[in-house]
C-alpha positions in Angstrom: 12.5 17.7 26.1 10.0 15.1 24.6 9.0 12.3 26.8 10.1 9.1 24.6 9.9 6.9 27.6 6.6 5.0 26.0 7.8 4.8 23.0 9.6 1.7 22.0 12.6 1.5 18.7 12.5 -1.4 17.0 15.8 -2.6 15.6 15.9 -5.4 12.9 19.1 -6.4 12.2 21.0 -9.6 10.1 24.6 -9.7 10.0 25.2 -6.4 11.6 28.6 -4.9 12.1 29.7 -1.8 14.1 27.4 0.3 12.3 24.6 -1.1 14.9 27.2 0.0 17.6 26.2 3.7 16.4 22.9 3.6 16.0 22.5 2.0 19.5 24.8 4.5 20.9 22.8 7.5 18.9 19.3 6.8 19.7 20.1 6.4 23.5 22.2 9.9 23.0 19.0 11.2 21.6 16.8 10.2 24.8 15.3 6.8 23.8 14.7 4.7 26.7 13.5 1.3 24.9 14.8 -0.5 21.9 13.4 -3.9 20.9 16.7 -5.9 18.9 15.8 -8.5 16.6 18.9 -10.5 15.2 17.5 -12.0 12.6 19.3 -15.2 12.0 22.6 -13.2 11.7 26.1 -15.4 11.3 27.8 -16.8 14.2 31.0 -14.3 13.9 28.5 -11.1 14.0 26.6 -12.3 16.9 28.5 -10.8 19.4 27.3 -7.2 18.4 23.8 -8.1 20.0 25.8 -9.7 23.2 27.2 -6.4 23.6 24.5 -4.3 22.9 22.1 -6.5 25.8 25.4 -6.2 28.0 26.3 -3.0 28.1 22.7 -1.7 27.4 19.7 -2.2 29.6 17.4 -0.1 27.8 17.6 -3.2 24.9 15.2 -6.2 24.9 16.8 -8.6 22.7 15.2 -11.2 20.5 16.2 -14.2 18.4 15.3 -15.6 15.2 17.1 -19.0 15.1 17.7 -18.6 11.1 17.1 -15.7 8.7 13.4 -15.3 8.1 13.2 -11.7 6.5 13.0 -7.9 7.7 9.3 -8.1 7.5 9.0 -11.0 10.0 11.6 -9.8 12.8 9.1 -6.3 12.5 6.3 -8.7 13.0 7.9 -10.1 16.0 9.3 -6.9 17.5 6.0 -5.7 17.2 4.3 -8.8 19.0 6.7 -8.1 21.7 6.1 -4.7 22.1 2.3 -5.1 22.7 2.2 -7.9 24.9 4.8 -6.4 26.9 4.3 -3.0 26.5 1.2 -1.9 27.4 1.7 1.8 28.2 3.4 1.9 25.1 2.3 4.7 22.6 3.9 3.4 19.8 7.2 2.2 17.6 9.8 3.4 15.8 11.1 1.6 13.1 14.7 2.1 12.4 17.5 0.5 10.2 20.4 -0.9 11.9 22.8 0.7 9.0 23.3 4.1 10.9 21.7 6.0 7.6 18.8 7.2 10.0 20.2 10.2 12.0 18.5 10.0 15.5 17.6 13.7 15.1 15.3 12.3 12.4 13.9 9.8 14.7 13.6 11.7 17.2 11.1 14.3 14.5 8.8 11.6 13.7 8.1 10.2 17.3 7.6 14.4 18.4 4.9 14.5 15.1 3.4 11.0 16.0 3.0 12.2 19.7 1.2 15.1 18.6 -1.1 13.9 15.9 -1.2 10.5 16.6 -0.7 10.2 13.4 1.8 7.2 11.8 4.8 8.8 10.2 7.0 8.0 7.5 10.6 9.8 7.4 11.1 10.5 3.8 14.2 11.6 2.0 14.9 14.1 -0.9 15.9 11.5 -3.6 16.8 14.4 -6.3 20.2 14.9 -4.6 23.4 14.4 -6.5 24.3 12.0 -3.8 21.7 9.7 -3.8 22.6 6.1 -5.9 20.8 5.9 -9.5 20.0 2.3 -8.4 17.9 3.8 -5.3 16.5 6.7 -7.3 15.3 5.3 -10.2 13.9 2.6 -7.6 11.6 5.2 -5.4 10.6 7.3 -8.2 9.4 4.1 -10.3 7.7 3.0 -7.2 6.1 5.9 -6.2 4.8 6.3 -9.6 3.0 2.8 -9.3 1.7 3.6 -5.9 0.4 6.7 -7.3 -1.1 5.3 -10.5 -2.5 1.9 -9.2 -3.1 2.7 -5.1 -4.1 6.2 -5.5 -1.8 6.5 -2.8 0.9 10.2 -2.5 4.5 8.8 -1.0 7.3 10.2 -1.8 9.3 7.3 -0.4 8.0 4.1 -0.6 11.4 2.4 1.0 11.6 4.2 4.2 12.6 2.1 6.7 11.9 5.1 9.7 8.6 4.6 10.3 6.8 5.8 13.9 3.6 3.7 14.1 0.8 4.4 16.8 -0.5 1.0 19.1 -3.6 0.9 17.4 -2.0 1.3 14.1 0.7 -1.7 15.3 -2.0 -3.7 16.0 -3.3 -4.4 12.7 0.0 -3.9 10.9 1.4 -7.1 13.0 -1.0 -9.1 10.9 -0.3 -7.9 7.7 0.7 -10.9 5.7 4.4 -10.5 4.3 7.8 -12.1 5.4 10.4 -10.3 3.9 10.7 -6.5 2.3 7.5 -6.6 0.4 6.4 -6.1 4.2 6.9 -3.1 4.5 4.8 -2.3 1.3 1.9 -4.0 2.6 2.3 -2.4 5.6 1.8 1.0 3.1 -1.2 -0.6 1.6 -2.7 -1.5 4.5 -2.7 2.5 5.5 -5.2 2.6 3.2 -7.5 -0.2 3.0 -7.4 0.4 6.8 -8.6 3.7 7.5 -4.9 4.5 9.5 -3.8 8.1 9.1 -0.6 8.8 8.1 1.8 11.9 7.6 5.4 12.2 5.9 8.2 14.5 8.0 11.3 15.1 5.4 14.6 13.4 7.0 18.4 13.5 5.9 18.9 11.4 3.2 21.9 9.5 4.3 23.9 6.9 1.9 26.9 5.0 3.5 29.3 3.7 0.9 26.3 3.6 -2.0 23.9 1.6 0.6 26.5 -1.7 -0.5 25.4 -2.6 3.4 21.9 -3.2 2.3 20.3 -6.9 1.9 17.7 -6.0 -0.6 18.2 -7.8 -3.7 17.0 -5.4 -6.7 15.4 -8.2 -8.8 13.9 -10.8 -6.7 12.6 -8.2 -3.9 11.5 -5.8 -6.2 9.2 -8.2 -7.8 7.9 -9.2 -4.5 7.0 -5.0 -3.8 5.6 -4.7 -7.1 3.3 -7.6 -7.7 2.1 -6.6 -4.4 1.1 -3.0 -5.6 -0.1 -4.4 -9.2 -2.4 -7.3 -7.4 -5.1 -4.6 -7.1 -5.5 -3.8 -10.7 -5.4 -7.2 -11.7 -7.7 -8.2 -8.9 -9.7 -5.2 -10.9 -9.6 -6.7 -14.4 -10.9 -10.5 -13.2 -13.7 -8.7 -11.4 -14.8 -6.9 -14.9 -14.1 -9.9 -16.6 -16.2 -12.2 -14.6 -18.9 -9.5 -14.4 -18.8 -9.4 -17.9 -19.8 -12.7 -19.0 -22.6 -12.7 -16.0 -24.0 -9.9 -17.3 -23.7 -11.8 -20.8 -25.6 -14.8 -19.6 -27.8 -13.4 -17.8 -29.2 -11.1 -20.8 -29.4 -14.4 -22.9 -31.2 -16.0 -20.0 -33.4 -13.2 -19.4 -34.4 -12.7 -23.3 -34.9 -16.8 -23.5 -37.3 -15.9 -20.5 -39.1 -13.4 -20.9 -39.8 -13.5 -25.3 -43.2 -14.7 -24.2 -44.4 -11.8 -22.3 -42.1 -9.0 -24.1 -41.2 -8.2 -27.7 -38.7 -5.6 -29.5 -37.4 -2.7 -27.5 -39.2 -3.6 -24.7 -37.6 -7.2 -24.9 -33.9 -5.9 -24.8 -34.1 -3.6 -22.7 -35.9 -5.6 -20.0 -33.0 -8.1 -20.5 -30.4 -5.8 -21.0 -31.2 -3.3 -17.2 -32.4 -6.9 -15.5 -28.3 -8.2 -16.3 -27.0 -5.1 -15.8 -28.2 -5.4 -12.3 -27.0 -8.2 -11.4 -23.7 -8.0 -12.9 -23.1 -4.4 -11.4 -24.1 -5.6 -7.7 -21.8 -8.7 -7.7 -18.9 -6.4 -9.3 -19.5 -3.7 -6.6 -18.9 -6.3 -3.6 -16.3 -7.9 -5.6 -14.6 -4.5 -6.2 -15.2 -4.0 -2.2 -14.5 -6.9 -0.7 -11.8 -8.9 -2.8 -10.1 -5.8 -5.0 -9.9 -2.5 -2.8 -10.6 -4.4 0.3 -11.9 -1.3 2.2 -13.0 -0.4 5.5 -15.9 2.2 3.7 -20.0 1.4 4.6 -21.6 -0.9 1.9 -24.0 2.2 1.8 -21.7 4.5 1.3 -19.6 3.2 -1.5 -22.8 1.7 -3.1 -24.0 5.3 -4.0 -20.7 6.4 -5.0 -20.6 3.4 -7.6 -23.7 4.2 -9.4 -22.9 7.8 -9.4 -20.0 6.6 -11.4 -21.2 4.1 -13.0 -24.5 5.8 -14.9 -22.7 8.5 -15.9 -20.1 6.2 -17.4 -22.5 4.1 -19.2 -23.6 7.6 -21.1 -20.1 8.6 -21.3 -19.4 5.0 -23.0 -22.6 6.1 -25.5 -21.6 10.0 -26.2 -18.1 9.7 -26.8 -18.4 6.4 -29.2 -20.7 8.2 -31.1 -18.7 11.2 -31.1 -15.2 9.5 -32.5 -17.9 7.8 -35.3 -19.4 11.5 -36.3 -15.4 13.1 -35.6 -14.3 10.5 -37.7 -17.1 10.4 -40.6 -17.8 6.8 -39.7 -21.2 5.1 -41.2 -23.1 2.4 -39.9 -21.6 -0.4 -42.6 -17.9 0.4 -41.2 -18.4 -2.5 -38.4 -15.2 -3.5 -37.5 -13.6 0.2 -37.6 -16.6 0.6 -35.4 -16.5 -2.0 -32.7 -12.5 -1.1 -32.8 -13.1 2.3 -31.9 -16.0 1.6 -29.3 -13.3 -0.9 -27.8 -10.6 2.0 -27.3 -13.5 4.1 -25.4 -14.4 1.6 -23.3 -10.8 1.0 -22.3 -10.0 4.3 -21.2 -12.8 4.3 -19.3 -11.6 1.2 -18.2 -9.1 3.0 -16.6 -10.4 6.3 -15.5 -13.1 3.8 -13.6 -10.2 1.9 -11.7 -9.0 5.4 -10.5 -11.9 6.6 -9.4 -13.2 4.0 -7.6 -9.8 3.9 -5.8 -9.4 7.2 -5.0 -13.4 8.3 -3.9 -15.4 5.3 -4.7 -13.9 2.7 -2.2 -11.6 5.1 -0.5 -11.5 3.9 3.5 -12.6 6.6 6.1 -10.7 8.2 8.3 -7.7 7.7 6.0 -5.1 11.1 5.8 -2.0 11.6 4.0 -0.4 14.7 4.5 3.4 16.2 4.3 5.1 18.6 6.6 
């Protein structure tokens, strides 16, 4: 039987009701030996759930949040807990309090964390007939963006089972994020942190179409989303403001140097002298402010201009491609610039994918399924 005795549930729960009873009552069936409960500003008239659960339960730690502050800050705190008071502790377990995480599953992801040390997120099947529309349009739009704008492979971004190594708790706890969008930054942060991680398929368990759950679709979705889209538009202001300082500094560089050069050798003096500088501020931009990534500066740096030249001559060949596809001359200008426009913004995007996924992709990050 697996040793779970340093590894420590942690329970959020607001408003409970005597599905908590059976979670409780599951994971200690199951062999867990330590559950951090966080009541979470719950209402007077469900507060005796948590007085029962301390009282009849010495193998829970309970802790108060005077009023409601959000899912993602009773983790934060359970998690604060755990490592100043827990340190023999291997890890968490992150579990939902609405009995739709069957301790077997639980159980499976603390067995895979203890053997890879490896994070693990429990992921359901969301192509079941059972499963909510709500909730499966939901994940799949979300994994989508995740996929598309993070370069990241989940195939369930809303898991709330989630065993988390110490080191890996350590940086998560401060992960900025209150409420549910949380729990997506704590995703992100996977990433930009180097942490390995691994999915281990769980039952996909819906009680009473989820009508328990406190997410609000609208205003908690935007919060998850603008989170995941922040990158790309991070991405965009860095081109754009790298744009116009390479602009300026071609017209400063030609207003300098006419004197000493002339023609060809005049532009492209300018034009390699501002493409310099404007491609060394974008790259630490990209690194530091967009992808935020754990990589070497020397590391990504090479990857960059492998992807950059080539682009540049991709920009070139393929522009002048469309133009000789397209029987285009050299007096249809706007038809030209339009189509030189629509090259550079695919490339726009292939760039932004790149540079995600190989470019400023943090070491020592793994995502793997079981």
């Amino acid at each position: 039987m697996t040793d779970l005795s340093h590894i420590s549930v942690v329970l959020p729960s607001l408003d409970p009701d005597e599905k908590l009873t059976a979670v409780i009552d599951g994971l200690l069936e199951y062999g867990f030996t330590d559950i951090i409960l966080v009541n979470d500003g719950s209402k007077p008239e469900n507060l005796h759930y948590f007085q029962d659960a301390e009282r009849l339960h010495p193998q829970i730690h309970l802790l108060h949040h005077p009023v409601n502050k959000g899912k993602g800050a009773a983790l934060k705190t359970a998690f604060r807990w755990f490592l100043a008071n827990r340190p023999q502790g291997f890890g968490v377990v992150t579990v939902d309090g609405d009995n739709q995480h069957h301790p077997a599953d639980t159980l499976a992801c603390c067995e895979h964390m203890l053997k890879t040390n490896h994070c693990v997120l429990g992921c359901r099947d969301f192509t079941l007939d059972h499963v909510p529309p709500r909730s499966r349009f939901g994940n799949q739009t979300t994994s989508m963006v995740f996929k598309v704008f993070c370069g990241m492979t989940i195939s369930d971004t809303q898991t709330g089972l989630r065993a988390l190594t110490r080191d890996a708790v350590q940086v998560l706890v401060d992960v900025a994020g209150e409420r549910f969008e949380y729990e997506t930054n704590m995703l992100l942060a996977f990433k930009t942190k180097g942490i390995p991680f691994d999915e281990v398929k769980i039952r996909t368990v819906y009680i009473e179409e989820n009508k328990s759950s406190h997410f609000r679709v609208i205003h908690d979705s935007w919060r998850i989303y603008k989170l995941i889209l922040a990158h790309f538009f991070r991405y965009t202001a860095s081109s754009l403001i790298s744009a116009l300082v390479d602009t300026g500094m071609y017209s400063l560089l030609s207003w300098s140097l006419r004197g000493l050069l002339s023609g060809f050798s005049l532009t492209a003096a300018a034009g390699v002298g501002a493409r310099v500088v404007s491609s060394l501020l974008n790259f630490f931009m990209n690194k530091q402010l967009v992808f935020q990534t754990n990589v070497s500066v020397g590391r990504a740096m090479v990857r960059y201009y492998c992807l950059a030249l080539p682009q540049m001559g991709a920009q070139v060949l393929l522009t002048q491609g469309l133009y000789t596809l397209l029987g285009i001359g050299d007096s249809a200008g706007l038809l030209r610039t339009v189509l030189y426009a629509l090259v550079m913004t695919v490339l726009y995007f292939l760039s932004y994918m790149i540079q995600q996924r190989w470019v400023f992709a943090a070491q020592n990050s793994k995502s793997s399924k079981r």
